[in-house]
C-alpha positions in Angstrom: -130.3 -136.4 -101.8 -133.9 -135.2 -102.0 -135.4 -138.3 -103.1 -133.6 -140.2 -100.0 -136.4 -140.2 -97.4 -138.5 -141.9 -99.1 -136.6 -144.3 -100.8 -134.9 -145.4 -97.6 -138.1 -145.7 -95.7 -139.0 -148.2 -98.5 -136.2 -150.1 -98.2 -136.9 -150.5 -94.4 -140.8 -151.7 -95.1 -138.6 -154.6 -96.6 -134.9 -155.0 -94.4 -133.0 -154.1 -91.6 -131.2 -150.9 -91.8 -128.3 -149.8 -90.2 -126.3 -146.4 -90.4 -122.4 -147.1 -90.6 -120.9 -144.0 -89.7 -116.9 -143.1 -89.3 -118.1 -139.6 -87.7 -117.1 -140.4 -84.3 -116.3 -137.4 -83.1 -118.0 -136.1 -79.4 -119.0 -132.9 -81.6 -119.8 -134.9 -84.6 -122.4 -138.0 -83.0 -124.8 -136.1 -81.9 -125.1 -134.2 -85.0 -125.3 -137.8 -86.7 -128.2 -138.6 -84.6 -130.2 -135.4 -85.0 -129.8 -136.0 -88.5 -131.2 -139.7 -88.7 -133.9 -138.6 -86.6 -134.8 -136.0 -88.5 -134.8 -137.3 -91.8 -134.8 -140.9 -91.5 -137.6 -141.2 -88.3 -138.1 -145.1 -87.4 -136.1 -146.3 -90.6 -132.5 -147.6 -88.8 -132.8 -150.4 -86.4 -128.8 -148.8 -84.6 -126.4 -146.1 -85.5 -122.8 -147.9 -85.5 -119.7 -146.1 -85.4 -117.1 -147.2 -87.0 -113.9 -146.5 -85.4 -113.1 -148.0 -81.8 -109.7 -147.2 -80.0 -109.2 -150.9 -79.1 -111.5 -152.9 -81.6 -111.3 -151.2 -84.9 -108.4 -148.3 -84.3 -108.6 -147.4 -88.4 -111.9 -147.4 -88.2 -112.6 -150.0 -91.0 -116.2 -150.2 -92.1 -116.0 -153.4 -93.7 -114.8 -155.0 -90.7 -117.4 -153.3 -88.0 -120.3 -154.6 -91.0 -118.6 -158.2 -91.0 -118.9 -158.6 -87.0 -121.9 -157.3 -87.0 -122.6 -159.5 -89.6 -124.4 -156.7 -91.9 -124.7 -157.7 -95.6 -124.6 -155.0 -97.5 -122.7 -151.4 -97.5 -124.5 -148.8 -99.8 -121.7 -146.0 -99.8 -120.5 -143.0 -101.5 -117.0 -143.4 -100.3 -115.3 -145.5 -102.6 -112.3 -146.3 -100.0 -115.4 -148.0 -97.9 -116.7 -149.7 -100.7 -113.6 -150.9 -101.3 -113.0 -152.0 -97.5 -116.3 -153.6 -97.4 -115.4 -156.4 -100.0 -111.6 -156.5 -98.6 -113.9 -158.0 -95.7 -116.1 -160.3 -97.4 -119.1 -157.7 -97.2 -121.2 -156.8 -100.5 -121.0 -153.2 -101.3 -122.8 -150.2 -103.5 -121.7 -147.1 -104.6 -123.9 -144.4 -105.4 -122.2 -142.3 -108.0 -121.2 -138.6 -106.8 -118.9 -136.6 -107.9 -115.7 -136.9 -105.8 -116.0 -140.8 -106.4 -116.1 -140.8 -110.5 -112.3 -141.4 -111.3 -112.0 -143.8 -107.9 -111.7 -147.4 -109.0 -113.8 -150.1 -107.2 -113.5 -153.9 -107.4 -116.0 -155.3 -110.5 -118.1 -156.6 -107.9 -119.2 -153.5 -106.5 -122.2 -152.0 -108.6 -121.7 -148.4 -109.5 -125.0 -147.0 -109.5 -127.1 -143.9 -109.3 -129.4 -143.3 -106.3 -132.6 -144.1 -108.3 -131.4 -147.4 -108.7 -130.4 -147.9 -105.2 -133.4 -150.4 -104.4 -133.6 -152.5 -107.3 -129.4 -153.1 -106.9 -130.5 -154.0 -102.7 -132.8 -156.1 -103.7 -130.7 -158.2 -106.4 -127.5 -158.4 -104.4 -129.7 -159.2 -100.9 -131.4 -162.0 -102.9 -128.4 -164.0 -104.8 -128.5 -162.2 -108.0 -125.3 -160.4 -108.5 
């Protein structure tokens, strides 16, 4: 995702970001973080995790983004995508290939990357 960066720091001029992450993992957060920080410097408000032992034991993205009361999921995972509306959350997939064949619910665009803030900006503002 080369033209990433920039795109996402774009998006944050204009709304709250949030990384929704199922890499839990002791080996795999900070990892996450160096990441984010790296790449993404000043453009996520928090890093969530998704899976907690006692609150969210499958780890169920849709459900940390409802209580947390986060609009949007833009995902590559179509299983999260999927999850996300399951809960009542809007959700994007960005095309790649290991989702193509994977079925998503007609309300979840299906887009490419380039049209990632366009889609944000429709779905955040009413227009489906």
């Amino acid at each position: 995702y080369l033209e990433a960066p920039p795109l996402i720091r774009r998006l944050a001029e204009r709304n709250t970001l949030h990384v929704v992450t199922t890499r839990f993992t002791p080996t795999a957060r900070p990892h996450t973080q160096q990441f984010i920080d790296q790449h993404y410097p000043d453009c996520f408000t928090s890093l969530k995790y998704s899976f907690h032992q006692e609150r969210n034991p499958n780890g169920s993205k849709g459900l940390l983004c409802k209580n947390e009361k986060i609009a949007l999921l833009v995902e590559d995972c179509a299983a999260y995508a999927r999850d996300a509306v399951e809960h009542g959350v809007k959700a994007i997939l960005i095309n790649r290939p290991w989702n193509v064949r994977e079925q998503v619910p007609a309300c979840v665009p299906r887009i490419d990357l380039a049209d990632l803030e366009d889609t944000v900006h429709h779905l955040l503002n009413g227009h489906d």
